[in-house]
C-alpha positions in Angstrom: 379.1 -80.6 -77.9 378.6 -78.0 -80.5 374.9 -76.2 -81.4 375.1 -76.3 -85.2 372.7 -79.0 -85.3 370.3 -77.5 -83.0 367.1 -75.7 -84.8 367.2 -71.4 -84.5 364.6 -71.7 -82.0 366.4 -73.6 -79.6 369.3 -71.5 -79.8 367.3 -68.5 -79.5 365.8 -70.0 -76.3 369.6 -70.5 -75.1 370.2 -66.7 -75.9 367.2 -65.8 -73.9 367.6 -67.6 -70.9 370.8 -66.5 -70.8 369.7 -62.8 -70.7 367.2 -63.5 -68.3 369.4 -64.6 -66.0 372.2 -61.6 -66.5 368.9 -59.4 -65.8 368.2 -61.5 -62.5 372.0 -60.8 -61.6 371.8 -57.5 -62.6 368.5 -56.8 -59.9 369.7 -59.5 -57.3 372.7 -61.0 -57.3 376.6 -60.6 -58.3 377.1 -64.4 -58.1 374.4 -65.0 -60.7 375.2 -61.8 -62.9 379.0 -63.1 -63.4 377.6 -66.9 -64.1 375.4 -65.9 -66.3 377.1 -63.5 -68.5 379.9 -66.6 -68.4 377.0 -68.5 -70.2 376.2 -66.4 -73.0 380.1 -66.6 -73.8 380.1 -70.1 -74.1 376.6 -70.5 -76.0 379.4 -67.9 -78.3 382.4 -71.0 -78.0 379.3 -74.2 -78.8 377.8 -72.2 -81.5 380.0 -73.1 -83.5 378.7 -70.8 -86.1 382.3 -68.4 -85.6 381.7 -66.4 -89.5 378.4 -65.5 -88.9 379.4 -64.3 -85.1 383.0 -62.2 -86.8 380.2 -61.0 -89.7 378.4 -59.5 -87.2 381.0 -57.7 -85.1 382.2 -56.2 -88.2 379.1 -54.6 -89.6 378.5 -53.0 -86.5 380.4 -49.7 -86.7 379.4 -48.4 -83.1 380.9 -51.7 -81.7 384.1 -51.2 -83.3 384.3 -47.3 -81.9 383.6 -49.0 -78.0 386.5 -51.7 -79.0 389.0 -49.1 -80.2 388.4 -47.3 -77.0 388.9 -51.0 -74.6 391.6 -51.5 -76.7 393.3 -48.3 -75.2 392.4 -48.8 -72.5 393.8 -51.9 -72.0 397.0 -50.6 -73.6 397.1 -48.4 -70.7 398.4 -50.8 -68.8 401.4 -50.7 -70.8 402.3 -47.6 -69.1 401.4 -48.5 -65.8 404.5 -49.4 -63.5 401.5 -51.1 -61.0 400.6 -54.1 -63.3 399.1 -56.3 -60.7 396.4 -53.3 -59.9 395.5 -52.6 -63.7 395.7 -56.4 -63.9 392.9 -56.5 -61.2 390.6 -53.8 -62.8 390.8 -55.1 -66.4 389.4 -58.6 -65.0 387.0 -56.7 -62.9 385.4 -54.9 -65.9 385.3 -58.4 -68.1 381.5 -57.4 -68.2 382.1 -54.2 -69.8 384.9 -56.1 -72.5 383.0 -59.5 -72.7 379.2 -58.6 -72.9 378.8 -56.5 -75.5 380.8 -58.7 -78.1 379.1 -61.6 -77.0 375.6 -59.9 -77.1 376.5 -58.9 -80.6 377.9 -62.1 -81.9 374.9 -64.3 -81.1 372.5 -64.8 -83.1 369.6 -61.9 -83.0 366.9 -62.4 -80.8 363.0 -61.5 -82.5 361.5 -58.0 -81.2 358.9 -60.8 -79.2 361.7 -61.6 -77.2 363.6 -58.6 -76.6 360.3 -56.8 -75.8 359.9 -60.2 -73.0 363.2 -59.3 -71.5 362.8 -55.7 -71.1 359.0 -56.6 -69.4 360.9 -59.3 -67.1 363.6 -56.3 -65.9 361.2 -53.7 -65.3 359.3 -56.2 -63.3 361.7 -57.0 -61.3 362.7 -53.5 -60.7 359.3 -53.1 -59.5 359.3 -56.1 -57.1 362.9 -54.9 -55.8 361.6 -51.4 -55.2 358.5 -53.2 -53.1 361.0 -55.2 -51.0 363.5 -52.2 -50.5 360.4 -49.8 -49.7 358.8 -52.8 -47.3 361.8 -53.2 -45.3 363.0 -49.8 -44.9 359.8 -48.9 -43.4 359.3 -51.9 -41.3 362.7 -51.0 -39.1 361.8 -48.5 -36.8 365.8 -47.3 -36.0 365.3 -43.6 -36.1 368.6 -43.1 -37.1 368.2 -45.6 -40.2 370.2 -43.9 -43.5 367.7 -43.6 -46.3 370.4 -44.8 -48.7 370.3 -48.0 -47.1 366.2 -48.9 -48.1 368.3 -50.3 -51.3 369.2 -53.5 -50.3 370.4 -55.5 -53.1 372.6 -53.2 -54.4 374.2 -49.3 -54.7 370.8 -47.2 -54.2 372.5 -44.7 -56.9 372.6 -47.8 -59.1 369.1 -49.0 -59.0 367.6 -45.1 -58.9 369.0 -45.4 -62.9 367.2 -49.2 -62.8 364.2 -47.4 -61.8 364.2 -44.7 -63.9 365.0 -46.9 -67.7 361.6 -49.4 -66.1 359.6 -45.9 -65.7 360.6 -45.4 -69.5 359.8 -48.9 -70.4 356.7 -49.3 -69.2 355.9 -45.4 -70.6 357.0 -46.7 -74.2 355.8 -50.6 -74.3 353.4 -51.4 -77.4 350.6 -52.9 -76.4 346.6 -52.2 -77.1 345.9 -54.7 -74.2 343.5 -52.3 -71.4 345.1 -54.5 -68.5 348.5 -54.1 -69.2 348.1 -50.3 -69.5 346.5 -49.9 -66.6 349.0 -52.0 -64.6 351.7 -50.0 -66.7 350.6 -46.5 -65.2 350.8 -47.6 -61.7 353.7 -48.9 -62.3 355.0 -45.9 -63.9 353.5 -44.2 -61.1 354.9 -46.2 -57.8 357.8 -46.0 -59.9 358.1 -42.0 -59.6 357.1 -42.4 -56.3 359.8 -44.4 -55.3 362.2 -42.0 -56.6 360.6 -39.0 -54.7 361.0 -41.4 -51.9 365.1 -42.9 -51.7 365.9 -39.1 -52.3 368.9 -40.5 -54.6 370.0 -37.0 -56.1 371.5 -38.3 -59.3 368.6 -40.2 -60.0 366.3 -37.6 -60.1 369.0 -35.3 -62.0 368.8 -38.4 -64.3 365.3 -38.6 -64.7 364.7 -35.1 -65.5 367.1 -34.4 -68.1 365.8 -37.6 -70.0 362.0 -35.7 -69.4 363.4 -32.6 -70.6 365.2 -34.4 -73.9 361.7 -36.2 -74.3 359.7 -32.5 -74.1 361.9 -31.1 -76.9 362.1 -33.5 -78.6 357.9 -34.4 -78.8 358.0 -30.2 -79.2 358.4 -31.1 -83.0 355.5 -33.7 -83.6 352.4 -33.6 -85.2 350.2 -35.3 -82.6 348.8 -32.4 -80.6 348.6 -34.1 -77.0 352.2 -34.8 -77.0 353.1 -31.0 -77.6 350.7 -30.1 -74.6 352.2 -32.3 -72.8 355.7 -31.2 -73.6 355.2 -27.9 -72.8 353.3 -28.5 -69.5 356.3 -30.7 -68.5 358.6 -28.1 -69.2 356.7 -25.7 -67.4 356.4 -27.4 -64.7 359.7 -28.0 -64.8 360.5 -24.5 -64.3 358.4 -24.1 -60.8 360.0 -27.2 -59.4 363.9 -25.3 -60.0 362.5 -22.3 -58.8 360.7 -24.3 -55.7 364.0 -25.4 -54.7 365.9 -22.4 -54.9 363.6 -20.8 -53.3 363.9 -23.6 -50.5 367.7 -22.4 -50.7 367.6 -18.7 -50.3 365.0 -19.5 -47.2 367.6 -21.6 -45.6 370.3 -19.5 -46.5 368.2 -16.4 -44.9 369.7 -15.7 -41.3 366.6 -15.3 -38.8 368.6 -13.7 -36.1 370.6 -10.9 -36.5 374.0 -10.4 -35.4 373.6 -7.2 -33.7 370.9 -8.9 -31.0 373.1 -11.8 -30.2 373.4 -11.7 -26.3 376.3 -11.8 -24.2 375.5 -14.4 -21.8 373.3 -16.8 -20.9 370.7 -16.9 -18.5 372.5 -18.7 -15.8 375.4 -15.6 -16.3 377.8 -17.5 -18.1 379.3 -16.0 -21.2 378.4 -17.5 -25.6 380.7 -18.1 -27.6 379.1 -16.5 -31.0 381.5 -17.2 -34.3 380.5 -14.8 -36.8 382.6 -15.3 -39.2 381.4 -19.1 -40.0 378.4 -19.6 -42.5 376.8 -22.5 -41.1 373.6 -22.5 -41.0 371.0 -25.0 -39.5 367.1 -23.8 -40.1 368.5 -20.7 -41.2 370.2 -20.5 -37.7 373.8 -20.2 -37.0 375.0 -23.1 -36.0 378.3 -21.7 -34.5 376.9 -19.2 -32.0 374.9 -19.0 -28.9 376.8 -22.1 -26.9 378.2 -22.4 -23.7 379.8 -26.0 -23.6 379.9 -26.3 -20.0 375.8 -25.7 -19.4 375.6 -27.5 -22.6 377.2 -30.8 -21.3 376.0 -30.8 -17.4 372.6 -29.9 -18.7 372.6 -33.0 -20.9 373.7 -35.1 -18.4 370.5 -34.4 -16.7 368.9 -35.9 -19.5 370.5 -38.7 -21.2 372.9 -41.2 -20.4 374.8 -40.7 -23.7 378.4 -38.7 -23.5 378.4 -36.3 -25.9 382.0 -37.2 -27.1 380.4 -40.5 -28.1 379.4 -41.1 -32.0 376.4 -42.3 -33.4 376.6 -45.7 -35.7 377.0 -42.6 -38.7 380.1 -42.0 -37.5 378.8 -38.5 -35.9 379.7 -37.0 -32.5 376.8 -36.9 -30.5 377.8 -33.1 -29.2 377.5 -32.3 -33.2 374.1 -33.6 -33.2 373.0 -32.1 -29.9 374.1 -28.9 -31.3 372.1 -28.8 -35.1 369.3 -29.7 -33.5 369.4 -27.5 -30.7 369.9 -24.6 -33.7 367.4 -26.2 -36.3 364.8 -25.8 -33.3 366.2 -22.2 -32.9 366.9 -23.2 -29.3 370.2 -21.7 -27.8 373.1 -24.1 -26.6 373.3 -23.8 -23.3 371.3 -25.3 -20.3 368.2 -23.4 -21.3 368.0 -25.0 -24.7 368.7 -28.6 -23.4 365.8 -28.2 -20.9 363.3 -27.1 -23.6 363.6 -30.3 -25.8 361.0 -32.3 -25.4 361.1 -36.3 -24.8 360.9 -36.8 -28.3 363.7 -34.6 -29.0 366.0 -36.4 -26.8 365.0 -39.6 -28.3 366.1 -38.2 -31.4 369.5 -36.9 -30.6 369.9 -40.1 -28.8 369.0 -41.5 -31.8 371.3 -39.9 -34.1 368.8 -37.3 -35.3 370.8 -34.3 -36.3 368.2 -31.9 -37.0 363.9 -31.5 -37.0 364.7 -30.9 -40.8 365.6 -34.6 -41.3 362.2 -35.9 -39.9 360.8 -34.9 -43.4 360.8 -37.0 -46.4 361.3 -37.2 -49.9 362.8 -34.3 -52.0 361.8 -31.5 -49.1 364.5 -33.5 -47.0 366.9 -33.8 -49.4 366.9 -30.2 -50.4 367.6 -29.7 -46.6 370.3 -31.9 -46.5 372.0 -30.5 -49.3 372.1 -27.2 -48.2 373.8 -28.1 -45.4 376.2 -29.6 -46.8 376.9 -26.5 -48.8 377.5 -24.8 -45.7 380.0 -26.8 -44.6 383.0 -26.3 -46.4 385.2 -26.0 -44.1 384.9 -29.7 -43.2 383.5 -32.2 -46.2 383.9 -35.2 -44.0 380.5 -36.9 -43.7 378.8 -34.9 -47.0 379.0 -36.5 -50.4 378.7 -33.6 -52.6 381.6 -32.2 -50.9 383.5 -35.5 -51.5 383.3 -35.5 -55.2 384.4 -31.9 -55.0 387.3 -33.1 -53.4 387.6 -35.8 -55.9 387.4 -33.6 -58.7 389.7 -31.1 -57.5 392.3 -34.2 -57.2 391.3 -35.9 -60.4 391.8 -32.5 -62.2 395.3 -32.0 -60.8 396.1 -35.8 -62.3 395.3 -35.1 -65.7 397.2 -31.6 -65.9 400.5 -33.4 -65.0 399.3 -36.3 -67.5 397.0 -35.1 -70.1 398.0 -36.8 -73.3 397.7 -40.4 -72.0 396.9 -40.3 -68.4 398.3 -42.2 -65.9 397.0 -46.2 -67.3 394.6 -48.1 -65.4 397.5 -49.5 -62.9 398.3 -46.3 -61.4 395.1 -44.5 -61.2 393.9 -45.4 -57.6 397.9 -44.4 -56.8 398.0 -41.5 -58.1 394.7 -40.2 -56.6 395.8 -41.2 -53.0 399.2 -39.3 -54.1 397.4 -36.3 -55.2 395.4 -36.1 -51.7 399.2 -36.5 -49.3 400.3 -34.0 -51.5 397.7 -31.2 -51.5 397.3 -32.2 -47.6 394.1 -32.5 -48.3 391.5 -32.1 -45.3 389.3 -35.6 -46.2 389.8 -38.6 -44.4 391.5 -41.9 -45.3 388.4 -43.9 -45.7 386.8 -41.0 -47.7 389.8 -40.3 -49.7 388.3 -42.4 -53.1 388.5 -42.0 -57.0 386.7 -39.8 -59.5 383.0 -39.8 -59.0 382.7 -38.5 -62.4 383.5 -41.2 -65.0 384.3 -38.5 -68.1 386.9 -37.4 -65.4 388.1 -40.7 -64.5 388.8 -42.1 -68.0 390.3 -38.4 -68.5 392.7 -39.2 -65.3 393.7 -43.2 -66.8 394.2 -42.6 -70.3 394.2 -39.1 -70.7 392.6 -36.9 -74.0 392.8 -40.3 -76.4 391.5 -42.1 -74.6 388.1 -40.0 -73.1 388.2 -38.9 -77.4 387.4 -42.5 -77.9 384.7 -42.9 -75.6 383.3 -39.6 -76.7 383.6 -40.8 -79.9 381.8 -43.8 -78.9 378.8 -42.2 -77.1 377.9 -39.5 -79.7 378.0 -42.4 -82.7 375.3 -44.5 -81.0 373.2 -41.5 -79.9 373.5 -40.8 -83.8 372.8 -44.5 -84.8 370.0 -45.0 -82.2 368.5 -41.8 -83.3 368.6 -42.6 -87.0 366.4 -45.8 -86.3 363.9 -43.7 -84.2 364.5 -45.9 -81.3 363.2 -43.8 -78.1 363.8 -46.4 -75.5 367.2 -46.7 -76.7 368.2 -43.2 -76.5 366.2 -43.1 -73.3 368.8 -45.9 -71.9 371.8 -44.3 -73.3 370.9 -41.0 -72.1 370.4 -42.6 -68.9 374.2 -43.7 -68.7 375.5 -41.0 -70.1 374.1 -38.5 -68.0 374.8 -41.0 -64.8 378.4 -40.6 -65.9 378.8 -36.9 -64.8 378.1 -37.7 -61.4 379.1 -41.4 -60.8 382.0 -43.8 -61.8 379.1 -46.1 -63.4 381.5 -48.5 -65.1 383.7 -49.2 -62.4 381.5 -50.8 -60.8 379.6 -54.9 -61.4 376.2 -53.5 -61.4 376.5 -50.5 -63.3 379.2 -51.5 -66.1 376.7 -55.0 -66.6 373.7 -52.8 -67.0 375.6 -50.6 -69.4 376.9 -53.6 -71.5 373.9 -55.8 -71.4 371.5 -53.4 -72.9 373.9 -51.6 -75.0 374.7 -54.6 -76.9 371.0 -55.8 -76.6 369.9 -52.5 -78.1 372.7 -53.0 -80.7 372.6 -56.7 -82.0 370.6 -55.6 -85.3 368.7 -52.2 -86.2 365.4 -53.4 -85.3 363.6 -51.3 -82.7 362.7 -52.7 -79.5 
């Protein structure tokens, strides 16, 4: 049964349930994310109002950029020898083909609406980020990962949720007292909450779209908005010297090399590596142990081997030893017997270090430069993966630059690339780009990232032109997200990417 005979209103209703329902998915669920998006294609199919739908497809110019870059992309396959793989990653990314089209055929939605749907995602972001925060807290595991407190999906995915509702409820219209008072806590929790998961790239998200908001409020009239630009940027400017300060303290050796002892005080001799640069506290992790004293000592102690792992996948002689050195304790039996209970229930825990019993960015910064220090091994650290990944992914495209390697071979020639540069990372760490300029580079080469390039700099230029803030905000948001993250590879991110690209771009009204 077609909808010609229905009245605009009704239809619109249609449209707007169906978004509602793709921002539920989007928050909560893949099952309902996939039905839903399937809905608004056939409320396309009963329309039966096809010219209007092909009308508006071809007056939008930014559309057509994004569908000569799919296009290619899909051509890729035509290169591919591994068809059934590119097969299997074109129908995954249907989102990324179908909503956009389908968000621009319909009929448009009024501002009223759009302005209800973007209220309805930001508070569900806000409920989400309750229930993750809630039930991280309420489990009292120890050894609980902080990137696990998101629970309905990828915590690097909803930081960039959290991040386009902080900008939402910052740019909302309203003169209504209440809702501006419920907007600034919300705005507040909000940044809270994103102090809180300690999710890297969405803090690197958040303040790049701060800093492109200060610069860009630099040039206005009103006066409170260029205060406030410049105190952001100021402050700005202590928070990167803060942390590097926080670096250079950790990086600062407290024992020098020339007092390291010989033995230990049982008489037994240290093994001291100089040479490495790990660092725990700003102690070397490498010196000062005796395994022998180290293991019968603990055995005295816990009930644990230390050739055991912890549910992180750790080795629980590892963790005995970073926090032995982050307490500046030596590793032998004299260091074992000076950790307190609480210690021990630590390590037994999977507690590598005192440093990780602090929160937000402090522990973060911690955890990072640890991970800097250990090159030699990027097993276990995530910043050393996408090093890895982009060393790999960088190799690809030199051997296939003009036109990549097409979607069916990509994943191939990545785990290729790793057997052949005997790379040190493990199987089950051994993944794609992490980058997704680099990973479109890698599957269809220069014309292909060209397109998408293309693509993103045409709808900054069109979303600028119409003086739509929360619509650069969101593409900012993405674009940014794609230096660190593969964002439209996966269900979550591609769908947020679609949805509100095509909502943003279904007429040149603002939002």
């Amino acid at each position: 049964m077609l909808l010609k005979n229905y009245s605009p209103k009704t239809i619109q209703l249609l449209i707007v349930i169906g978004c509602v329902f793709v921002i539920i998915g989007l928050l909560f669920s893949k099952a309902i994310l996939s039905l839903s998006s399937a809905y608004l294609i056939l409320v396309v199919i009963l329309s039966g109002d096809y010219s209007k739908g092909i009308l508006r497809i071809k007056e939008n110019i930014t559309l057509h950029v994004f569908l000569l870059f799919i296009v290619f992309y899909i051509g890729s396959l035509s290169w591919s020898k591994n068809l059934e793989e590119g097969l299997t990653d074109l129908i995954s990314k249907s989102n990324l083909i179908l909503l956009p089209i389908t968000l621009v055929a319909l009929p448009p939605i009024s501002d009223k609406h759009k302005t209800i749907l973007l209220r309805i995602f930001v508070g569900l972001v806000l409920i989400a980020s309750v229930i993750n925060f809630v039930s991280y807290n309420m489990s009292y595991a120890p050894e609980k990962d902080i990137r696990t407190m998101s629970i309905f999906q990828s915590h690097i995915r909803f930081s960039l949720f959290v991040v386009f509702g902080i900008f939402i409820l910052a740019y909302q219209k309203t003169i209504n007292l209440s809702v501006k008072i419920v907007s600034y806590l919300g705005i507040f929790w909000l940044l809270f909450y994103t102090y809180y998961a300690q999710v890297l790239s969405g803090m690197l998200v958040l303040i790049i779209c701060l800093i492109c908001i200060s610069l860009y409020e630099l040039k206005s009239s009103v006066k409170w908005k260029k205060i406030t630009s410049i105190v952001f940027i100021v402050s700005t400017i202590i928070l990167i010297v803060y942390i590097s300060l926080n670096f250079n303290n950790l990086n600062n050796i407290k024992i020098e090399i020339k007092s390291y002892k010989k033995f230990t005080k049982l008489g037994h001799i240290y093994t001291h590596d100089t040479l490495s640069k790990s660092l725990e506290n700003g102690y070397p992790i490498d010196c000062y142990i005796n395994i022998e004293e180290l293991d019968s000592t603990w055995k005295t102690r816990s009930n644990i081997p230390l050739n055991s792992y912890t549910k992180n996948e750790y080795q629980y002689y590892t963790v005995l030893v970073r926090y032995l050195t982050s307490k500046g304790l030596t590793k032998d039996a004299e260091g074992v017997n000076k950790l307190t209970k609480k210690d021990i229930y630590n390590i037994e825990h999977g507690i590598p270090t005192i440093l990780a019993l602090e929160s937000g960015l402090k522990r973060r910064i911690y955890e990072l430069q640890y991970e800097l220090n250990s090159k030699k091994d990027p097993n276990g650290h995530s910043i050393l993966h996408r090093i890895e990944y982009w060393k790999a992914g960088w190799s690809i495209f030199k051997q296939n630059w003009i036109i990549g390697t097409g979607i069916g071979d990509y994943k191939e020639a990545y785990q290729q690339e790793y057997t052949k540069s005997k790379s040190v990372l493990e199987s089950k760490n051994r993944l794609e780009s992490h980058n997704q300029f680099l990973g479109i580079l890698v599957a269809t080469g220069v014309i292909g990232l060209s397109l998408l390039l293309i693509h993103i700099i045409l709808t900054f230029k069109v979303f600028f032109q119409n003086k739509n803030k929360l619509a650069l905000l969101f593409f900012t948001i993405c674009t940014v997200s794609f230096l660190v993250e593969d964002t439209l590879t996966t269900l979550a991110g591609m769908s947020f990417y679609a949805f509100f690209f095509g909502l943003f771009m279904k007429d040149n009204s603002k939002v």
